[in-house]
C-alpha positions as CSV (number, residue, x, y, z in Angstrom):
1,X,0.0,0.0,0.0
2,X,2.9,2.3,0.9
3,X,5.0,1.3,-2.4
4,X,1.7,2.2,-4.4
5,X,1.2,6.1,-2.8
6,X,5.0,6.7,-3.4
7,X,4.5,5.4,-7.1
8,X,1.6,7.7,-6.9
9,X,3.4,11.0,-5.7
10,X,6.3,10.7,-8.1
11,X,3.9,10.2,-11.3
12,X,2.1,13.4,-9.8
13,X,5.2,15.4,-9.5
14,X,6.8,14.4,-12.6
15,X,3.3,15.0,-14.5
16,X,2.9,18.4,-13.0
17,X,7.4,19.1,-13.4
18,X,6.3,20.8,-10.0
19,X,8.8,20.7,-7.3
20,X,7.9,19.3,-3.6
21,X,9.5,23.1,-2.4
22,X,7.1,24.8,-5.0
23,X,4.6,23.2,-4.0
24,X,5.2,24.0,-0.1
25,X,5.5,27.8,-1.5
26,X,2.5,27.9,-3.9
27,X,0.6,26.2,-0.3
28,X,2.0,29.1,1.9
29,X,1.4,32.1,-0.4
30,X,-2.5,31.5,0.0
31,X,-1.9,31.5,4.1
32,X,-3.2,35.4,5.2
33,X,-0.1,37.3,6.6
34,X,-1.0,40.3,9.3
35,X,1.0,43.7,8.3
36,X,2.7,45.2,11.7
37,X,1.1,49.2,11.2
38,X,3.7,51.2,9.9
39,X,3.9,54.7,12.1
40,X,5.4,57.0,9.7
41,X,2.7,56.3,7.4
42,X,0.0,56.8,10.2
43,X,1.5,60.1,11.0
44,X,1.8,61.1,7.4
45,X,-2.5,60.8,7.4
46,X,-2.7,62.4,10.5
47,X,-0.4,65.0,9.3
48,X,-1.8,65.5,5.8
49,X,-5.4,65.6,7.1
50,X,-4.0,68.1,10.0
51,X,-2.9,70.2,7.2
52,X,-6.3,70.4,4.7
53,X,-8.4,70.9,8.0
54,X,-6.3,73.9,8.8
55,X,-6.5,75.1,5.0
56,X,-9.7,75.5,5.4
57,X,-9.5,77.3,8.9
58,X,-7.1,79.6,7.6
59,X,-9.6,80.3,5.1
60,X,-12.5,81.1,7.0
61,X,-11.9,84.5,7.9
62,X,-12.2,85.6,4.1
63,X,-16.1,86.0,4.0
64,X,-15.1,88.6,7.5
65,X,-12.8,90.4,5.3
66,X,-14.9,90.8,2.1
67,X,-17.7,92.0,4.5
68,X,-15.2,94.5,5.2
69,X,-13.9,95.4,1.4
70,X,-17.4,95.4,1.0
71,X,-18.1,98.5,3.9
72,X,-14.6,99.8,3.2
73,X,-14.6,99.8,6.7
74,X,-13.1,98.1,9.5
75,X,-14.2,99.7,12.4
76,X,-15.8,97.2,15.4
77,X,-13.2,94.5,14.2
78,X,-10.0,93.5,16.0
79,X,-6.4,92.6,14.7
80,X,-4.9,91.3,18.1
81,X,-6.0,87.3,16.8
82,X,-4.5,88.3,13.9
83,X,-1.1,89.3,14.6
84,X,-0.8,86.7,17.3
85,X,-1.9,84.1,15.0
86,X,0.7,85.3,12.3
87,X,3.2,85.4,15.3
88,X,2.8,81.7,16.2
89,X,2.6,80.6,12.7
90,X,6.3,82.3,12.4
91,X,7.8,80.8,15.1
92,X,6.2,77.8,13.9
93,X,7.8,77.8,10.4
94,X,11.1,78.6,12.1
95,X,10.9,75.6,14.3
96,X,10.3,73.2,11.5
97,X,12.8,74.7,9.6
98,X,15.4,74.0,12.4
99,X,14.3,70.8,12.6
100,X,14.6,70.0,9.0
101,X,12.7,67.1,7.1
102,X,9.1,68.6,8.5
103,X,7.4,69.3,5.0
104,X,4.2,69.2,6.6
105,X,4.6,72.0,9.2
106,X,6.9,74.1,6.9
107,X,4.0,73.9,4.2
108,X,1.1,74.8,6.3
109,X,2.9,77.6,8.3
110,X,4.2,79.1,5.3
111,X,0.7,79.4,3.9
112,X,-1.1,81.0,7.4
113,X,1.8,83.4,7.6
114,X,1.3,84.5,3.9
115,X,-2.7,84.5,5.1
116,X,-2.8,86.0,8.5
117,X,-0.4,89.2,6.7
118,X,-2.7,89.3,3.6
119,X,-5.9,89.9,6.6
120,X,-3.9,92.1,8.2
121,X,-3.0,94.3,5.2
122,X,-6.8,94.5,4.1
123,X,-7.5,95.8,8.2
124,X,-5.0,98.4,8.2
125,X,-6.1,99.4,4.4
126,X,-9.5,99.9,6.2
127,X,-9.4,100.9,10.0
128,X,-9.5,103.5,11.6
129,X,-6.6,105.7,12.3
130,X,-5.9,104.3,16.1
131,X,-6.6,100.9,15.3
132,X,-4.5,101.1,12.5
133,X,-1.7,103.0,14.6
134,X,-1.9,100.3,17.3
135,X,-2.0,97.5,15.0
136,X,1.8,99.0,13.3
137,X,2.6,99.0,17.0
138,X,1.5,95.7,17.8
139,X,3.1,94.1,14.0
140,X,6.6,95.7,15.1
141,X,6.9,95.1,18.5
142,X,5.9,91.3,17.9
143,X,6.0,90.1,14.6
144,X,9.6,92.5,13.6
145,X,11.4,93.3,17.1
146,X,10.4,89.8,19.3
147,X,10.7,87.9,16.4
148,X,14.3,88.8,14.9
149,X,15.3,89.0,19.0
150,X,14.3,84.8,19.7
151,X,16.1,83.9,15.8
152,X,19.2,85.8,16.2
153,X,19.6,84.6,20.0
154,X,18.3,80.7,19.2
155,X,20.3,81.0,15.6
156,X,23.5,81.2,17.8
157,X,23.3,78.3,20.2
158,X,25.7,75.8,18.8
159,X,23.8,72.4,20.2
160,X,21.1,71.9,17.7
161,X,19.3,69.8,20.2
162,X,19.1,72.7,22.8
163,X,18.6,75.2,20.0
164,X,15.1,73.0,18.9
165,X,14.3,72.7,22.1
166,X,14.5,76.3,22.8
167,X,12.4,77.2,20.2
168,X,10.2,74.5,20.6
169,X,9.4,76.3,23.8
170,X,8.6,78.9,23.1
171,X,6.1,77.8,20.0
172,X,4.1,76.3,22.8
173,X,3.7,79.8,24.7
174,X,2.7,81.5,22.1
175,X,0.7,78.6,20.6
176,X,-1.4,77.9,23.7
177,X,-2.1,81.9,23.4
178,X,-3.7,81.0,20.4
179,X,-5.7,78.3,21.4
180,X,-6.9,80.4,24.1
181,X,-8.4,83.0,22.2
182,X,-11.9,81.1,22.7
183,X,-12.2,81.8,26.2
184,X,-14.0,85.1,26.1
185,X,-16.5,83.2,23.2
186,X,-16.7,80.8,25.9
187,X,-17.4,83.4,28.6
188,X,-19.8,85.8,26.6
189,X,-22.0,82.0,25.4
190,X,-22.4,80.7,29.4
191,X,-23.2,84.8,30.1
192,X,-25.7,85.1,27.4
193,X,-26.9,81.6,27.1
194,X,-27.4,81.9,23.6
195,X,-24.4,80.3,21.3
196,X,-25.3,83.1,18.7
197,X,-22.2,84.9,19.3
198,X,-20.2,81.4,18.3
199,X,-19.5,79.8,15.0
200,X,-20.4,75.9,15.1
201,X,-18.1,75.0,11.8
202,X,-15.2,76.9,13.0
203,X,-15.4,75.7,16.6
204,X,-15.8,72.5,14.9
205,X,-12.9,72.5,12.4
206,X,-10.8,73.8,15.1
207,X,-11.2,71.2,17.7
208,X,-10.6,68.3,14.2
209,X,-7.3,70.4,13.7
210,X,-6.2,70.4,17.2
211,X,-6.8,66.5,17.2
212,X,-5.4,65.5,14.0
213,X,-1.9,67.2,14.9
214,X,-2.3,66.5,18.2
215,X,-2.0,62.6,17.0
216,X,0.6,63.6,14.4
217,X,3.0,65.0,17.1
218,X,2.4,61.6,19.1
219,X,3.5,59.8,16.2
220,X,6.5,61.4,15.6
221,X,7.4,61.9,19.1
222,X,7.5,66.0,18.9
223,X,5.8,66.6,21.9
224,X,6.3,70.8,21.1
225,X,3.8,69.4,18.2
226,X,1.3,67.8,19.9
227,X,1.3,69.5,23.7
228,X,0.0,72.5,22.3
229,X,-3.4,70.6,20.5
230,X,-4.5,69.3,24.0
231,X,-5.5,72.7,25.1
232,X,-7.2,73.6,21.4
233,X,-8.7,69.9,21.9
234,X,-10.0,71.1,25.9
235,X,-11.4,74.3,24.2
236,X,-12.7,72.7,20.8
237,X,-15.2,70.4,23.0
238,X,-15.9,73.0,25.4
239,X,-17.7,74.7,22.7
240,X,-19.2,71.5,21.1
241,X,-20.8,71.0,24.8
242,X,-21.8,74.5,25.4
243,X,-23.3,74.5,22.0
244,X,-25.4,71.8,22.6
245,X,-26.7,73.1,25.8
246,X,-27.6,76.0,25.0
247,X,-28.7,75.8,20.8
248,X,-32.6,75.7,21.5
249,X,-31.9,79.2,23.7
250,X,-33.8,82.1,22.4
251,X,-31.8,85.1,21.1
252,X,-30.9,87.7,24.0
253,X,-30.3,91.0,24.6
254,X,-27.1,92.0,26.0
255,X,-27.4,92.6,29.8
256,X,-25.3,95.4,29.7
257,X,-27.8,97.1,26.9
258,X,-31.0,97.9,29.0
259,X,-33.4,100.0,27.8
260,X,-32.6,103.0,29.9
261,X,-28.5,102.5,29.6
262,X,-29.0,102.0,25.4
263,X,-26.5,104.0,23.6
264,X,-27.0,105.5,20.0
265,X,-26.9,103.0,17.8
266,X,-26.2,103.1,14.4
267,X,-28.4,101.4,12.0
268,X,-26.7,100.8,8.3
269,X,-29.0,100.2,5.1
270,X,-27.2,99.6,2.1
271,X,-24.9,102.9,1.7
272,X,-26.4,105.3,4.2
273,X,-25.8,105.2,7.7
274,X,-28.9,106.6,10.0
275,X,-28.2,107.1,14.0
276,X,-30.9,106.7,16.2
277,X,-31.1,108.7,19.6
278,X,-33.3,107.3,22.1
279,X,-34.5,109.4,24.9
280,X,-36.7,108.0,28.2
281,X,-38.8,110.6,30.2
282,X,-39.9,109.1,33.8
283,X,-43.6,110.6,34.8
284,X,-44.6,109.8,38.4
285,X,-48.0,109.6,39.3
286,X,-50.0,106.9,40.8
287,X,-47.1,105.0,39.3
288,X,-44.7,105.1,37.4
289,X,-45.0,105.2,33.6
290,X,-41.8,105.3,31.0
291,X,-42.3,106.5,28.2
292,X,-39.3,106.1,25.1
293,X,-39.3,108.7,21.9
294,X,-36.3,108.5,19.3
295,X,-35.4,110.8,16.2
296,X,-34.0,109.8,13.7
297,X,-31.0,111.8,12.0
């Protein structure tokens, strides 16, 4: 019985000209394999959808600014989150640049510092004259004079190790100053308790950003990368949880805008501007009546 399966095996192989370690091979390239997960390419999709999510953050303060082509005014807006947002994206570019082989980070930086200048040029086009002089103020003492202070100081340090972690530290200061610029959103929503005064898709597109490079600078093991994201990420669902508390709440008045402490206001339709005055006369009687008249000028 033996003799005749040999007999049997050889006739196979030689009918087939397959070899016994072919055979084994063909057999074992069927069996499913399990890839180990490569990290660099994990942190190259964190990192790549870090960057489009911040494209488009970058970008949302364009419809603000063509409202304000639009006026050709720029009164009532600020440029503080402006210039400290083109700050930290300069120190950021400068980091990755010492760092070298950051593609990422260089390429998104470069683009918010080219956007957060091209906003500030339109503002200063259009402010007033003592925003405008304080915004000069505010571009040289920060984004000229601090600036060109921390690169010639860092650029000197001979340890490249020190001299990235030097400026790595100082990317998280000003970073997390960033990130903070939500709080008095956060403050004037829980005062109010209305969520009219915040932005769902930006809140929203900020918190995605602060996680996706939040997981990109775990990846890579930069924590001046990611240590920065966990406050954005603390904010970001601050304002997802305060909006869905209070998104049902009716629209209110500002409690600092009662009816007897309401300034003139100024009303604009299309290309005139009318200003209201509103005057309250108390009578005293049996009770006490108010009684509001306004002109209009």
């Amino acid at each position: 019985m033996q003799k005749t399966e040999d007999k049997l095996s050889e006739f196979l192989k030689c009918a087939l000209k397959i070899p016994s370690n072919s055979l084994k091979c063909f057999s074992n390239s069927f069996r499913p394999t399990m890839a180990a997960p490569d990290l660099h390419t994990l942190a190259s999709v964190f990192g790549i959808l870090g960057t489009s999510v911040s494209f488009l953050v970058l970008l949302a303060p364009l419809l603000t600014f063509y409202e304000i082509y639009k006026r050709k005014s720029a009164d009532g807006f600020q440029s503080l989150p402006y210039s400290v947002a083109l700050f930290s994206a300069m120190l950021m570019l400068y980091y990755a640049y010492l760092k070298t082989n950051s593609p990422l980070l260089l390429g998104i930086n470069t683009f918010g510092s080219i956007m957060e200048t091209i906003y500030l040029i339109v503002y200063m086009i259009y402010a007033p004259s003592k925003p405008r002089i304080f915004t000069a103020k505010l571009l040289a003492l920060f984004n000229i004079l601090a600036y060109g202070v921390i690169v010639a100081i860092t650029y000197q340090i001979p340890n490249r190790f020190l001299q990235i972690k030097v400026v790595g530290c100082i990317n998280v200061i000003f970073s997390v100053c960033v990130f903070a610029a939500p709080l008095g959103i956060l403050r004037l929503v829980v005062k109010t308790k209305s969520t009219e005064y915040m932005s769902l898709p930006l809140s929203l597109c900020l918190t995605l950003c602060a996680i996706m490079w939040f997981c990109y600078g775990i990846l890579i093991k930069d924590l001046f990368v990611a240590a920065p994201n966990i406050l954005g990420l603390t904010f970001g669902m601050a304002q997802m949880i305060l909006f869905v508390v209070y998104r049902n709440t009716q629209k209110p008045i500002l409690p600092e805008f009662k009816l007897n402490e309401m300034p003139n206001r100024v009303a604009a339709a299309s290309d005139e501007v009318i200003v209201v005055k509103c005057e309250t006369e108390m009578k005293t009687g049996e009770g006490e009546n108010k009684q509001t008249t306004c002109e209009a000028s």
